[in-house]
DRENBA-829733 format. One line per 2 residues: number of its first residue (from 1); for each residue x, y, z of N, C-alpha, C, O. Coordinates in steps of 0.1 Angstrom, whole numbers. Each point is the difference from the previous one (the first is absolute). Example, Ala and Ser with C-alpha at 12.3 -4.5 7.8 and 13.67 -1.06 7.14 Angstrom:
BEGIN
1	132/-57/78/-9/12/0/9/12/0/10/0/7  -14/11/-14/9/11/0/-8/11/8/5/11/1
// end
This chain:
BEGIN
1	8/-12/0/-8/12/0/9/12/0/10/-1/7  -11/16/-15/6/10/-4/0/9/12/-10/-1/8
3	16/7/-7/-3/13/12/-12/5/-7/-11/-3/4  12/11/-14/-18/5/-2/-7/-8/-1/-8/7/-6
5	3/-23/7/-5/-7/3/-8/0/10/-12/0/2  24/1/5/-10/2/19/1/12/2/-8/3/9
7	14/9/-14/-12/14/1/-8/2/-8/-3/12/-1  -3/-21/-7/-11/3/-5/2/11/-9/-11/3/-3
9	18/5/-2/3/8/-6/7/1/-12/4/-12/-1  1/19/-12/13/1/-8/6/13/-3/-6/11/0
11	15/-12/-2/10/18/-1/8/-3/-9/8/-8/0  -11/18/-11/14/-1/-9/8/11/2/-7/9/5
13	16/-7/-6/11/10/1/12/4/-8/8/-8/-4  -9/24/1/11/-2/-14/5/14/3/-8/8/6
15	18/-5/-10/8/14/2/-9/5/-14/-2/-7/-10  -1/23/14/-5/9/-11/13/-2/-11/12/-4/1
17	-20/8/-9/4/-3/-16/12/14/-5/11/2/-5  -25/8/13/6/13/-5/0/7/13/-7/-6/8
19	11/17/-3/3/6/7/-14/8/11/-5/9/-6  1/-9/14/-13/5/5/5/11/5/12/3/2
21	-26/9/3/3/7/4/-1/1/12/-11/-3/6  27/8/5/4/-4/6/2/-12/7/-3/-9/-9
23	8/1/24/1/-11/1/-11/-10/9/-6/6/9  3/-18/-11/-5/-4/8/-5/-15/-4/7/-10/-3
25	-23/12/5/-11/-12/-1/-9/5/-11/-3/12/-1  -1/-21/-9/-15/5/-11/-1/-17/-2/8/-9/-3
27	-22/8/5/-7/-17/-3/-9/7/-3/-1/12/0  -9/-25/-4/-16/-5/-2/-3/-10/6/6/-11/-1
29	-16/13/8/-7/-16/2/-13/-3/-12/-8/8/-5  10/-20/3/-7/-8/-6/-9/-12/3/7/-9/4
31	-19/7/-5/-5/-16/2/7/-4/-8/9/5/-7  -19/-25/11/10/-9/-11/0/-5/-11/7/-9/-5
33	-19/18/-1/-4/3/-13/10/12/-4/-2/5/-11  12/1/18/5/12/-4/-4/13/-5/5/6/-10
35	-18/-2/19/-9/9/-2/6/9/13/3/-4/11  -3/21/-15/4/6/12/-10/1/8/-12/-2/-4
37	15/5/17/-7/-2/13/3/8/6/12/3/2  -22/5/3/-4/18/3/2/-6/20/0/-11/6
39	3/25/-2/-4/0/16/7/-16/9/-4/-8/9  12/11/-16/10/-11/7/11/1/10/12/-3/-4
41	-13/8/19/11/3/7/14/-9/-3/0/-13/0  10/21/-2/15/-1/1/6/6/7/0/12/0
43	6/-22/8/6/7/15/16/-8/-1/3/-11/-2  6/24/4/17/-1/-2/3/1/8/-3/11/4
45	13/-20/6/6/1/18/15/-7/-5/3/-9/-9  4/18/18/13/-8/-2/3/-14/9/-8/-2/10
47	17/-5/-13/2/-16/0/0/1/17/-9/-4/8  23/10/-7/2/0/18/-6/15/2/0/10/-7
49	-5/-11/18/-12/11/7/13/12/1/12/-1/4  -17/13/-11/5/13/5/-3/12/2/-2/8/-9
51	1/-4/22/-12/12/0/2/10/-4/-5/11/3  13/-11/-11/2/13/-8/-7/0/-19/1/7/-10
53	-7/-20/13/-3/-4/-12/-20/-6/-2/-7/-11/0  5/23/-1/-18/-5/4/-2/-10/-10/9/-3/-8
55	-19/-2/7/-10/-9/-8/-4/8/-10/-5/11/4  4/-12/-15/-4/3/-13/-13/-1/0/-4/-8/9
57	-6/16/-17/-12/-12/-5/-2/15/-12/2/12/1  -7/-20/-11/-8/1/-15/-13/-10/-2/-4/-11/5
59	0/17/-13/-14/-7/-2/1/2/-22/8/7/-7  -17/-15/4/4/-4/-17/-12/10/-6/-11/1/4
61	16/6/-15/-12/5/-4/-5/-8/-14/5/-11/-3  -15/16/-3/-7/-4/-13/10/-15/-11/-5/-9/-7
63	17/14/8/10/-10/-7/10/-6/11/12/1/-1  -19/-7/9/10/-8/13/12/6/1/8/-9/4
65	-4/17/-6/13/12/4/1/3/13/-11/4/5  22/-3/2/7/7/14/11/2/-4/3/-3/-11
67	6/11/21/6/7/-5/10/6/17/-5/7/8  17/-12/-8/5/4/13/16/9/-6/6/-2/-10
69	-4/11/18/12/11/-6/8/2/12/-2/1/12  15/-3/-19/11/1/8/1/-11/12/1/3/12
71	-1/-14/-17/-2/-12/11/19/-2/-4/6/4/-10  -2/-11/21/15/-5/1/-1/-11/10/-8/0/9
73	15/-10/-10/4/-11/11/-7/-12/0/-6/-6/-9  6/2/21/-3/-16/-2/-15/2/6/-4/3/11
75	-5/-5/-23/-17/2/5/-7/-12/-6/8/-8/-6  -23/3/6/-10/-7/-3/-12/5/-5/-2/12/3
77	-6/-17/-9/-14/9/-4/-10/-13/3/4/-11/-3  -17/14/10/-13/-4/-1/-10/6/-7/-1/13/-1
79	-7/-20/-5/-11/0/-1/-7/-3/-2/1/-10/-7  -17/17/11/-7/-9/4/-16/10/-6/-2/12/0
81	-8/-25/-7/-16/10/0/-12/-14/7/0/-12/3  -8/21/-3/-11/-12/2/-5/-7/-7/-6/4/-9
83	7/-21/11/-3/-10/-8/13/-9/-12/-3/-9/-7  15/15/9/11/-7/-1/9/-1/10/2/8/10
85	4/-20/-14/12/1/12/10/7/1/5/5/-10  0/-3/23/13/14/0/10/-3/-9/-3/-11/-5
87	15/16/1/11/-1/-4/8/10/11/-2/11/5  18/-26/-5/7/10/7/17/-6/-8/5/-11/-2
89	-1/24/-1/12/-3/-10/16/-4/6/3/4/11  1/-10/-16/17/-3/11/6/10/-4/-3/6/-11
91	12/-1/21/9/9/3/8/7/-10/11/-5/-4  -15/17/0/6/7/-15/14/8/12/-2/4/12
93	15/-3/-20/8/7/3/4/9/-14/6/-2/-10  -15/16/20/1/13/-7/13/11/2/2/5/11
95	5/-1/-23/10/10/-3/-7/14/4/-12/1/-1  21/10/5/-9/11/-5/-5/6/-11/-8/9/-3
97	18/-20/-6/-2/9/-18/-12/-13/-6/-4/1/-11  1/-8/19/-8/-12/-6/-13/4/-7/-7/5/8
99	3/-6/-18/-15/-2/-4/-6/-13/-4/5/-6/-9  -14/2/15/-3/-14/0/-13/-2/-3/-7/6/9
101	-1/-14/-19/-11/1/-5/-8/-17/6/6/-11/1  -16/13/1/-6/-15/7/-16/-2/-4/-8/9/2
103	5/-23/-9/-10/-3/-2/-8/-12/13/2/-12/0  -8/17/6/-7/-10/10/-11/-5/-6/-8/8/-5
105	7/-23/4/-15/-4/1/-7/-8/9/3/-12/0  -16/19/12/-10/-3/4/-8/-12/-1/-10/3/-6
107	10/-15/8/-9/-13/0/-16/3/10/-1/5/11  -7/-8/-18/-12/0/6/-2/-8/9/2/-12/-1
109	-10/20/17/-2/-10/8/-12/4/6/-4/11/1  -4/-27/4/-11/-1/2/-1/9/14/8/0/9
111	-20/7/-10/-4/8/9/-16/-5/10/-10/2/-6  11/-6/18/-10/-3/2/-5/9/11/7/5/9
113	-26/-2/-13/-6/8/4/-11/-6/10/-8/-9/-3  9/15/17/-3/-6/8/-17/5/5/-1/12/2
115	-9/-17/-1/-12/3/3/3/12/13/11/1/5  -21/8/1/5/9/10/-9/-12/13/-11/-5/-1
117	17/4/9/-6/-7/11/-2/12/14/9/9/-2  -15/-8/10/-1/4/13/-1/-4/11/-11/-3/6
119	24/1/1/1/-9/14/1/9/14/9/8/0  -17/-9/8/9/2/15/13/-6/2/1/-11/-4
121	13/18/10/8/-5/8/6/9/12/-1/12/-1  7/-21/11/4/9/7/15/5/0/7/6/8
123	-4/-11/-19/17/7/-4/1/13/-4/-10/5/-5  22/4/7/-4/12/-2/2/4/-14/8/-5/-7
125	-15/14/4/-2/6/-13/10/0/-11/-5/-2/-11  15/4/11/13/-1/-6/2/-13/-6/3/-2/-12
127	-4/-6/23/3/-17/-6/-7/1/-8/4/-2/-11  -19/5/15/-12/-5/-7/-2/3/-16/-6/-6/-9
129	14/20/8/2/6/-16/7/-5/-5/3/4/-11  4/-13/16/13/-9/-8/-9/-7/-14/-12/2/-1
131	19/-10/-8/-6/-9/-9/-1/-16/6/10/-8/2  -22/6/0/-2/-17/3/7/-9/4/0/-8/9
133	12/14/-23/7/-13/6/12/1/11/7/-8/4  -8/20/1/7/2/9/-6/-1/15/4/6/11
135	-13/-12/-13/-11/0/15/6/-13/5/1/-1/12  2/-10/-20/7/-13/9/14/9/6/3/0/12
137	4/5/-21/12/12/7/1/2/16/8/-5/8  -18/13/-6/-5/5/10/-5/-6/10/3/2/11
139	-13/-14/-18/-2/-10/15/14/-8/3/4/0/12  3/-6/-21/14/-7/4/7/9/10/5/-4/10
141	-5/17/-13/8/10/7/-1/1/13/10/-1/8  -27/2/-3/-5/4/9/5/-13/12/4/2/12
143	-5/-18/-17/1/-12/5/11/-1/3/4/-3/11  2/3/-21/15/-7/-2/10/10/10/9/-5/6
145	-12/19/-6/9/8/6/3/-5/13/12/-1/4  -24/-2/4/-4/-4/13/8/-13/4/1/-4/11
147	3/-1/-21/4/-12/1/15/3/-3/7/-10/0  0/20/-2/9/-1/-5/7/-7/-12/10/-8/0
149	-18/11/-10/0/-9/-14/-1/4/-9/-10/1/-7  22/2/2/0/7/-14/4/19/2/1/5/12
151	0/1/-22/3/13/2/-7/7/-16/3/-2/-11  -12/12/18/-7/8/-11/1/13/0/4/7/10
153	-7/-2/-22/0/10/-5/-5/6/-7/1/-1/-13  -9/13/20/-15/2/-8/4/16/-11/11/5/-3
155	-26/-4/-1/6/12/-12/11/11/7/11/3/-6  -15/4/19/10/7/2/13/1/6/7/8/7
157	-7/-23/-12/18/-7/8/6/-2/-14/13/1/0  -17/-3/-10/5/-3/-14/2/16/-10/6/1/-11
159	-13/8/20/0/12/-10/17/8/-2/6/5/-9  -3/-6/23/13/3/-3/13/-2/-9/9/7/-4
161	-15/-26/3/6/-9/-7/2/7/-16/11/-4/-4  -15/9/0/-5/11/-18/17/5/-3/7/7/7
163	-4/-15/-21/12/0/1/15/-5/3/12/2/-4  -16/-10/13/4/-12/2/1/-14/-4/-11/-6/-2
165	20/-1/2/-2/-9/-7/-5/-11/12/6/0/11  -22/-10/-15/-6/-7/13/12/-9/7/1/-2/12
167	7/-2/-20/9/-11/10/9/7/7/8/-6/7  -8/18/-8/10/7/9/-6/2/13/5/-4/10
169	-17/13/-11/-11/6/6/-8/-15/8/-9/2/8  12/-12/-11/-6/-14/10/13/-2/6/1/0/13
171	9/-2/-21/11/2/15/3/7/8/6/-3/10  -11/18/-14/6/8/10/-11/0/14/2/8/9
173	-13/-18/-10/-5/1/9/-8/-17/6/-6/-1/10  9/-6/-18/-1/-14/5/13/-12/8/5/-9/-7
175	-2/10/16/9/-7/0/5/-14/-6/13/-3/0  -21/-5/-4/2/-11/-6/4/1/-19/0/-10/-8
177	2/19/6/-6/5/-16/18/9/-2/8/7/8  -8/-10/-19/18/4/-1/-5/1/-19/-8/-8/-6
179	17/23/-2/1/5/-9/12/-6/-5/10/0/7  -10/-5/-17/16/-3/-9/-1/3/-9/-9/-2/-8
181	22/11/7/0/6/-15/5/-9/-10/10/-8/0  -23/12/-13/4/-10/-12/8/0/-11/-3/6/-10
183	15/-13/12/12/3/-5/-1/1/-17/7/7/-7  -18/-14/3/-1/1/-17/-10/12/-3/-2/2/-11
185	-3/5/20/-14/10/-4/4/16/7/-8/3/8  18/8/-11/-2/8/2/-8/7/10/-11/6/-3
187	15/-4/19/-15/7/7/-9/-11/8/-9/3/8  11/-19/-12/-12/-6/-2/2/-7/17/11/-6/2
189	-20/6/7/0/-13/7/-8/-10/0/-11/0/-6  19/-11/15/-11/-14/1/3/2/19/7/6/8
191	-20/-18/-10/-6/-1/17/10/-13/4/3/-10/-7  0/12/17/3/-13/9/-4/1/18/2/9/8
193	-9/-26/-5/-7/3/6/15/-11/15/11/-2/-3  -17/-2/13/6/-6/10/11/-11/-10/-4/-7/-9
195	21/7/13/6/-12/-9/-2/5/-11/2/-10/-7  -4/19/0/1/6/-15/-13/-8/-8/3/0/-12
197	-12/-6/14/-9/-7/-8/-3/16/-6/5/11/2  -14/-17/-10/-7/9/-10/-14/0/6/-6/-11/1
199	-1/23/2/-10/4/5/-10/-5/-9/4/0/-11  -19/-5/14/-9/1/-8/-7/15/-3/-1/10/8
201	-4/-11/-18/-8/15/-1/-10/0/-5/0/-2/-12  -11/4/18/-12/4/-5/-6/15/-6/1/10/7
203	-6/-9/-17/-5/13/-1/-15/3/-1/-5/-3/-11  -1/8/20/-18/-1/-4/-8/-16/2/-11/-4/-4
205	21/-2/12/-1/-14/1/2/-8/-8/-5/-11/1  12/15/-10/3/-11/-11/17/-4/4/8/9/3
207	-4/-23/-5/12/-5/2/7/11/-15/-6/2/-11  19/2/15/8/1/-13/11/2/7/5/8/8
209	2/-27/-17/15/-2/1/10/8/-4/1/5/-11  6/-3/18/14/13/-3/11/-12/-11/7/2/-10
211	-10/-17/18/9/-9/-8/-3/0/-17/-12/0/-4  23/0/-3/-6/-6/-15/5/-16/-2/12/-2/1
213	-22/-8/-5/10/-14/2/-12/2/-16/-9/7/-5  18/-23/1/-2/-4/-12/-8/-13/0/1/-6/10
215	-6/2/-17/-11/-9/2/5/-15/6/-7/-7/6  19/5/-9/3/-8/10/5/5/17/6/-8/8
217	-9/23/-4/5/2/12/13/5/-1/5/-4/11  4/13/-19/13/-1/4/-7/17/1/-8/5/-8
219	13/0/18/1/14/1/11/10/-10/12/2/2  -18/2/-9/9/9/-10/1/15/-1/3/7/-9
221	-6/-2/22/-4/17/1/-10/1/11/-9/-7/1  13/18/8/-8/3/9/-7/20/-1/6/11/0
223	-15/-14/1/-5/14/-3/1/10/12/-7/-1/10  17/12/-12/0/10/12/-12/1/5/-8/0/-9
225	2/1/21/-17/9/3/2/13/-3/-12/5/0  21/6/-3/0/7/-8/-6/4/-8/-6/10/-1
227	8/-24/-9/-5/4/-15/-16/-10/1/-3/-5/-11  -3/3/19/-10/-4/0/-13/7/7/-11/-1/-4
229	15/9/13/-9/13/9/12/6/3/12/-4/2  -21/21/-1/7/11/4/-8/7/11/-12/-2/1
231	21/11/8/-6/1/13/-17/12/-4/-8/4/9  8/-1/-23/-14/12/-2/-8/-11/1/-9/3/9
233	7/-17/-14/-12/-6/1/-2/-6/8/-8/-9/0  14/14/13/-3/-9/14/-12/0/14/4/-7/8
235	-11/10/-6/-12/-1/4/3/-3/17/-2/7/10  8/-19/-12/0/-9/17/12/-9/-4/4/-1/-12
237	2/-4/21/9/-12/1/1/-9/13/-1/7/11  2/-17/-9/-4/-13/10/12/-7/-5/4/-2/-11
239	1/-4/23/14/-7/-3/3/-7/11/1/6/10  1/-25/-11/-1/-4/9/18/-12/1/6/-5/-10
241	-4/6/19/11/-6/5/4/-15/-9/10/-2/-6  -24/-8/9/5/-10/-9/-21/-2/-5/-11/5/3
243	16/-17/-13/-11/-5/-2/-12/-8/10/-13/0/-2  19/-5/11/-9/-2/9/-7/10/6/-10/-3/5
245	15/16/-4/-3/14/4/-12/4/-6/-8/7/6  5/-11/-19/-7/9/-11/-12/-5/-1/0/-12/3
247	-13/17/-6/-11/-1/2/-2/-10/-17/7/0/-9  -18/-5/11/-2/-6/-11/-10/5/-10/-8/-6/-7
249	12/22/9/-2/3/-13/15/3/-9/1/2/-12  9/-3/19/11/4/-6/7/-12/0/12/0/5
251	-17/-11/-10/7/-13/-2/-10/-8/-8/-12/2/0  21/-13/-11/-5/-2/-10/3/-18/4/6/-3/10
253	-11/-7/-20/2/-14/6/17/-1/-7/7/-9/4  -2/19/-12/12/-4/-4/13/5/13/9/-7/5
255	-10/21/-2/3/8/10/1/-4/16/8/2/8  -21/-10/-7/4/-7/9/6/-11/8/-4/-6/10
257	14/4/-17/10/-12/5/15/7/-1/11/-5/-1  -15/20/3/16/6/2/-4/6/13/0/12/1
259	-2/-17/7/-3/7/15/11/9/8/-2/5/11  13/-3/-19/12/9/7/3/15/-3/5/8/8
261	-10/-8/-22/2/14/-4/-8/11/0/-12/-1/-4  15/13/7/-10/14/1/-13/-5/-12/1/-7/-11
263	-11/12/18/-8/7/-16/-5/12/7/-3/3/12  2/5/-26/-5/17/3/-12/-4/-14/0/-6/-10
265	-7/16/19/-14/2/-9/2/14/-3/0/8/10  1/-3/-22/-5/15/-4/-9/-3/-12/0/-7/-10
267	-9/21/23/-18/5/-6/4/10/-6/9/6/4  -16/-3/-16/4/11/-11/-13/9/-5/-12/-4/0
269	16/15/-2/-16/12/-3/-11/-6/-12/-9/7/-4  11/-20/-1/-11/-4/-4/-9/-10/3/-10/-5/-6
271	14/2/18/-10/-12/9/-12/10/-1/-11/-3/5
// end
């Protein structure tokens, strides 16, 4: 399986032909019909966090055009519209004389619309505006805390996280959870959890392996969490010591016969 494979995404990339005016960023986004695609946020953050370096954002007009000026150094671009999946690009290293031209294309994704229901509860209001699927979140939180079980992190523990890369930002505050820098990927880390295992990771509750193996099993590439979520789409995060720790929504019949290694669940702004 390709790296844009498992982001669901593709990017082509080519140095301008002829000379732009002044330096920077100029793309299009496209569906995958190659049709431009209007009202598309594009958001440009550099690789390692620097606060002297805000967050970008452009949005596409009439001919999927953005358009970023005077960018330099080691940055990334998202983006993202409603009803396709995000795109998030690997790590461009920009000159200051660079002009660099980029075509993104957008994959459609199903969007499901939820009937409006009206419940009593007695959680407070905040939780309660969360999206759905973040209400098991919240009850695990409320239980598990009590128990000393697991370690969470609700929207306004992750907001800070913006710009950061997540495997840094889970070590810098989980103990069991350790960042290694990825020696073939520019910028990129991977998770290691107790003994260096490889953390499971869930996103939105779905298992997604960081390992790449080949159909007979041989592991051939492991995917930074990096390049798989970034800390803007983060919502909540839950992260439990080993698998016996983890609730069984965050275990799968394959997943569970590795009982030693972390898994972290990150909830993302489209639950």
């Amino acid at each position: 399986m390709s790296r844009a494979a498992a982001l669901g995404a593709l990017v082509a990339l080519w140095a301008a032909a002829a000379p732009l005016r002044g330096q920077g960023i100029t793309g299009q986004v496209v569906d995958g019909e190659g049709r431009p695609l209007q009202d598309v946020e594009v958001r440009l953050f550099p690789v390692v966090v620097d606060p002297g370096f805000p967050v970008l954002r452009a949005v596409t007009d009439g001919r999927g055009a953005f358009r970023f000026d005077g960018v330099s150094g080691d940055v990334r671009l998202r983006a993202e519209r409603l009803g396709y999946a995000p795109f998030l690009s690997e790590p461009l290293a920009l000159q200051p004389a660079d002009s660099v031209s980029l075509r993104i294309t957008l994959r459609e994704a199903a969007v499901l619309l939820e009937g409006l229901e009206i419940t009593a509860s007695r959680r407070p209001w905040w939780e309660i505006l969360e999206p759905p699927g973040l209400w098991g979140f919240y009850d695990r939180m409320d239980r598990y805390s009590r128990e000393g079980r697991g370690r969470f992190f609700t929207r306004a523990d992750v907001e800070p996280w913006r710009g950061v890369p997540v495997a840094r930002a889970l070590s810098a505050v989980v103990p069991w959870i350790r960042a290694v820098q990825d020696t073939a990927r520019l910028g990129q880390h991977k998770l290691r959890g107790p003994g260096g295992c490889v953390p499971l990771i869930f996103i939105d509750g779905v298992h997604v392996p960081l390992q790449i193996r080949t159909a007979g099993g041989v592991i051939i590439d492991e995917l930074p969490l990096d390049m798989v979520i970034d800390a803007y789409s983060l919502v909540a995060v839950e992260t439990y010591r080993g698998m016996s720790q983890a609730p069984v929504e965050l275990t799968t019949p394959r997943t569970r016969t590795d009982l030693r290694c972390t898994v972290v669940g990150l909830w993302t702004r489209r639950r």
